[in-house]
C-alpha positions in Angstrom: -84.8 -155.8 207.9 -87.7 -155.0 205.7 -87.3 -151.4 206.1 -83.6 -152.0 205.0 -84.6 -154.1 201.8 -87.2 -151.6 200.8 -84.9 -148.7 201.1 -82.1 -150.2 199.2 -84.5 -151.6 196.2 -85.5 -147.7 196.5 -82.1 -146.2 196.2 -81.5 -148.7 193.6 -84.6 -147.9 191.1 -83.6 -143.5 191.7 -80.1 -144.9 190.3 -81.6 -146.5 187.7 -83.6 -143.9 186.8 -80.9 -141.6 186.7 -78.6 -143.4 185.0 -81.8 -143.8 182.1 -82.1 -140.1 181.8 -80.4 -138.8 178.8 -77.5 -136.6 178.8 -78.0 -133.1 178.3 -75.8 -131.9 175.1 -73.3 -128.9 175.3 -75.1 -125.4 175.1 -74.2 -124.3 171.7 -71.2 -122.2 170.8 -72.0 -118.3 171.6 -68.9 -116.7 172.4 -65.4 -117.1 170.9 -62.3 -115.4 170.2 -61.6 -114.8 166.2 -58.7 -117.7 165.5 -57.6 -114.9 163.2 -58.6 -111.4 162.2 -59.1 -110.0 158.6 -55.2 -109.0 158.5 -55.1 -105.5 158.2 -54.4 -105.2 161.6 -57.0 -103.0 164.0 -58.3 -101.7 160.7 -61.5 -104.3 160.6 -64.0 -102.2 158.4 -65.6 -100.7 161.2 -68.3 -102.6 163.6 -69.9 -104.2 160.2 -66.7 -105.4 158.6 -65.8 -107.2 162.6 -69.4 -108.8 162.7 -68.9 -109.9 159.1 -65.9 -111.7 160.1 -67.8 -112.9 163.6 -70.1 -114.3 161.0 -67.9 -115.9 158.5 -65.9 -117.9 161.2 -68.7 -119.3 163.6 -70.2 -120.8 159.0 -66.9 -121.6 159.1 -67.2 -124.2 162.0 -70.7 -125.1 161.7 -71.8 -122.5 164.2 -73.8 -119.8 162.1 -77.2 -120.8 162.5 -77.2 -117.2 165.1 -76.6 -113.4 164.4 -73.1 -113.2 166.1 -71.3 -109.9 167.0 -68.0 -108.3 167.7 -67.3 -107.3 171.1 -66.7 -104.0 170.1 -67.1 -100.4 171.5 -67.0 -97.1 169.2 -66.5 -93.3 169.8 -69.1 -91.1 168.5 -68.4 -89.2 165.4 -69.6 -87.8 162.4 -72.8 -86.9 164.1 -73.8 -90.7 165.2 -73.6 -91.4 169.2 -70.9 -94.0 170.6 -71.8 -97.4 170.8 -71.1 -99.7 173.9 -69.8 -103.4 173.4 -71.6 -104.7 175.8 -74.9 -103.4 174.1 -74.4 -105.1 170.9 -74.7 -109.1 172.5 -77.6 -109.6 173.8 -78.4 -111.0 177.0 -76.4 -114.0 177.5 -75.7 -116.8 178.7 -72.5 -117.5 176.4 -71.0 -120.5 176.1 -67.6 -121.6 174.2 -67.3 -124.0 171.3 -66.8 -126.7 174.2 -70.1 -126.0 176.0 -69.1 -124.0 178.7 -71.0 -121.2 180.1 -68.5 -117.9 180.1 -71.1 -115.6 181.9 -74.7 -116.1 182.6 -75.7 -112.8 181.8 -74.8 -109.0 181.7 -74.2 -108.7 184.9 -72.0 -111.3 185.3 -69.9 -110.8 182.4 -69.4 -107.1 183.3 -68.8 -107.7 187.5 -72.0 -104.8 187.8 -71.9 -105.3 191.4 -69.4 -105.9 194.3 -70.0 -109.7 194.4 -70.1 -110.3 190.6 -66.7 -108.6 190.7 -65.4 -109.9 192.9 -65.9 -113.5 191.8 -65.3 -113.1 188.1 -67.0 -114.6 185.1 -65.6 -117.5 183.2 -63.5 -116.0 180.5 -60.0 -117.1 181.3 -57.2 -119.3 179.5 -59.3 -122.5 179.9 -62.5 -120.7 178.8 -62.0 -118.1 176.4 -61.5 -120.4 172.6 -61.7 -119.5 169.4 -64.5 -120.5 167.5 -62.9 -124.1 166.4 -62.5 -124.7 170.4 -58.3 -124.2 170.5 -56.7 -122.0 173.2 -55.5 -118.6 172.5 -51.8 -118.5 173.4 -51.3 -116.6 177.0 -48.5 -115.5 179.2 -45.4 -118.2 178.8 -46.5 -119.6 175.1 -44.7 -118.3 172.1 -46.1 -115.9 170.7 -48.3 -114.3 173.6 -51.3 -113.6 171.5 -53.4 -113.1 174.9 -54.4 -109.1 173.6 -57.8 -109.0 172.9 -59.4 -105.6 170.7 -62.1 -104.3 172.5 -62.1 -100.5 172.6 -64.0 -100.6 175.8 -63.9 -99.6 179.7 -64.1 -102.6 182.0 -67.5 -101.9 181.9 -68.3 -102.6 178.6 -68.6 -99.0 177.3 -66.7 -96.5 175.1 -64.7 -94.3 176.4 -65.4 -90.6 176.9 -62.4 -89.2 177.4 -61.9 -87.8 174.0 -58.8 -89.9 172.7 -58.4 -92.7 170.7 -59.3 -95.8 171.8 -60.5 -97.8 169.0 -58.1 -97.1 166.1 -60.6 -94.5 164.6 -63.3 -97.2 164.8 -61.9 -100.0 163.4 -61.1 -98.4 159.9 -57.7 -97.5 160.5 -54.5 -99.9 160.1 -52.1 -96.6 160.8 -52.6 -94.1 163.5 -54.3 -94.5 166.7 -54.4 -97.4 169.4 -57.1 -99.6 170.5 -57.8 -100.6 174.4 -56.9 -104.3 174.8 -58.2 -106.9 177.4 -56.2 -109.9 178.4 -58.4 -113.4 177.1 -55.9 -115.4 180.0 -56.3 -112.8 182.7 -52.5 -112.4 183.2 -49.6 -110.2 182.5 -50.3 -106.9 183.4 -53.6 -107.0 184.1 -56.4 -108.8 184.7 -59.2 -107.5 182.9 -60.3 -109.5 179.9 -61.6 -106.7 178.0 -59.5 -103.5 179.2 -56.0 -104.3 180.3 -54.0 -101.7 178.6 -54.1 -99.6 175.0 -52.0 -100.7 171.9 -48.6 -99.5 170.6 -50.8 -98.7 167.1 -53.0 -99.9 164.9 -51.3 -101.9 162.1 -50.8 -105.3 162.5 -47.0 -105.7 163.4 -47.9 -102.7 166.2 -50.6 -105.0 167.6 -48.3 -108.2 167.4 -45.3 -106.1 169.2 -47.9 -105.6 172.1 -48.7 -109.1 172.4 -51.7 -109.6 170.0 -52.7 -111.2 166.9 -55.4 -108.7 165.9 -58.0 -110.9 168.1 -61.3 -110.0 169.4 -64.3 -111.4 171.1 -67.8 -112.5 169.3 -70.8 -113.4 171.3 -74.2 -114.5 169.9 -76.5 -111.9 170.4 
């Protein structure tokens, strides 16, 4: 009976004890999708002009006390080597404006091996906000605004094949197309950063698709 008492004032104090131990708060906001873009369509005055606007929304909602950037690839050109998205955000983890860890790392945002793709990271309807912690419309809402800019292969890097895949860098709001991911994971594709390409690059061309001239920051 003894043994019984003890063991119960035991399990008692650990709930106690628990129950003391402060909460841990949210990780802070390190990944979101722009609520809006600058408006001139895919034309986003180049990688500077998107991490600029990275920048201005995460001030905008009390988030830019970190260097954020656009999850953007680019060709090569004018002499200067392409640049990968996936080398412009550091290491991870990201989490949302809600707290919620995306991806752990690069690994697991990119599915780099058989498991990780297999399983997935985080970035689906639920997960992947904007930066003042609303949805971004999906497959069934009106509009579908689920097309995300990236410019980028599944795996996180610019293409090589020669064509135009990021709407001549993000300067142009005219000719080209830019490679799209899907932030809900549905609708033609699963890939959240390389579902399809656009119609074009001006705004109405990326609306027609089933975009909003949307794209992904991360904290670097």
């Amino acid at each position: 009976m003894k043994t019984i008492v003890m063991g119960l004032m035991s399990a008692a104090a650990m709930f106690a004890q628990a129950q003391a131990q402060p909460k841990q708060p949210p990780a802070p906001m390190s990944f979101f999708v722009t609520s809006a873009g600058p408006g001139k369509g895919a034309n986003l005055g180049g990688l500077a002009g998107a991490d600029a606007h990275c920048q201005k929304l995460a001030e905008a909602a009390g988030a830019g006390n970190r260097t954020l950037h656009a999850y953007l690839s680019a060709a090569a050109a004018d002499g200067k080597p392409a640049v990968n998205a996936r080398d412009r955000i550091g290491n991870g983890p990201w989490a949302n404006a809600k707290g919620a860890v995306v991806a752990r790392d690069q690994a697991h945002l990119h599915g780099d091996t058989i498991e990780l793709a297999s399983t997935g990271n985080l970035i689906t309807k639920a997960n992947a906000l904007t930066e003042k912690g609303t949805p971004v419309n999906g497959v069934g809402d009106t509009p579908n605004t689920h097309d995300i800019m990236t410019g980028s292969q599944a795996d996180g890097r610019a293409f090589t094949d020669g064509q135009d895949h990021t709407c001549k860098n993000w300067t142009s709001d005219g000719d080209g197309a830019a490679q799209l991911g899907h932030s809900d994971r549905n609708g033609g594709g699963v890939s959240w950063n390389s579902a399809h390409p656009s119609r074009g690059c001006s705004q109405s061309n990326l609306v027609a698709t089933g975009g909003a001239g949307l794209f992904y920051c991360f904290g670097v």
